[in-house]
C-alpha positions in Angstrom: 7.1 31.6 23.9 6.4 33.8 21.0 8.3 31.4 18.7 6.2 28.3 19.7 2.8 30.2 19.0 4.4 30.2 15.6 5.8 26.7 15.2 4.8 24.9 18.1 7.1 21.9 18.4 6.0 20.0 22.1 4.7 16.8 22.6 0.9 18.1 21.3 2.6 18.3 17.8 4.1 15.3 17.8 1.2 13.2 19.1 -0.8 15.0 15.8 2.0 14.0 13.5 1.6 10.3 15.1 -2.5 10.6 14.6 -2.2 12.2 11.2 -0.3 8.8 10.2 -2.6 6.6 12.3 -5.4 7.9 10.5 -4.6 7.5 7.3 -3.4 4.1 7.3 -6.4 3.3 9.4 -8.2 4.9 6.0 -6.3 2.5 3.6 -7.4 -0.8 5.9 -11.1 1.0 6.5 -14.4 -0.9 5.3 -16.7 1.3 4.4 -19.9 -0.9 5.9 -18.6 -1.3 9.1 -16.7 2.1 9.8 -18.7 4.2 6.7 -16.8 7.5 8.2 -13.0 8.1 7.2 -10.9 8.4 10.3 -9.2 11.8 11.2 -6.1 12.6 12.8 -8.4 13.3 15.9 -9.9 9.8 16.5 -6.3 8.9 17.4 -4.9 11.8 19.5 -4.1 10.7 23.1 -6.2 12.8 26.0 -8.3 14.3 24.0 -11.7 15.2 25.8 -14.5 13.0 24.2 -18.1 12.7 25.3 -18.6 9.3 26.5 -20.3 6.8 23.6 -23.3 5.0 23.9 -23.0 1.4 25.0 -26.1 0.7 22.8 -24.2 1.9 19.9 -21.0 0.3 20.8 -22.9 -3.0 20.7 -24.2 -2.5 17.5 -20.9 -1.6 15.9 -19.5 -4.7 18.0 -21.8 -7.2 16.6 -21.6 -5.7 13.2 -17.7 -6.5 13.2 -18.3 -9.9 14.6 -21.3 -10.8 12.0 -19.3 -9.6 8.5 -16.5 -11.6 10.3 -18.4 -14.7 10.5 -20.1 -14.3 7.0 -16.5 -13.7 5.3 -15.5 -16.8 7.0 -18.6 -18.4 5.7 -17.7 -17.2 2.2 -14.0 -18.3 2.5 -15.2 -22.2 3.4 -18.1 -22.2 0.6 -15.4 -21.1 -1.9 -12.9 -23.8 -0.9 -10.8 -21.7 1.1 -9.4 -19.0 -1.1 -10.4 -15.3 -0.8 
């Protein structure tokens, strides 16, 4: 027991090895408009306790995504297609 307070090695740490990777190549693929905060090893770690969001902010992220989605496609079509 005294050895894993030192260099805990159980499921926790390898979840946090999985999130730590998660997150940073969620941080390579990340537009900063629609997610302007970088992601942390946290956002990603399985039963983690989290406070329940607000499903008036949820639907302004949500249509966010969807709108910069449609007006990339927009831009895509007025430019013949090529990005």
């Amino acid at each position: 027991m005294a050895f894993y307070r030192i260099s805990p090695q159980g499921e926790t740490r390898a979840d946090l090895r999985s999130s730590s990777i998660i997150a940073t190549m969620m941080n390579i693929m990340r537009d900063g408009k629609l997610h302007p905060d970088p992601y942390t090893a946290m956002d990603f770690m399985p039963f983690l306790e989290r406070e329940e969001p607000d499903p008036k902010e949820i639907a302004k992220r949500t249509r966010a995504i969807f709108e910069e989605i449609i007006n990339r496609q927009k831009k895509a079509a007025q430019d013949g297609g090529s990005d």
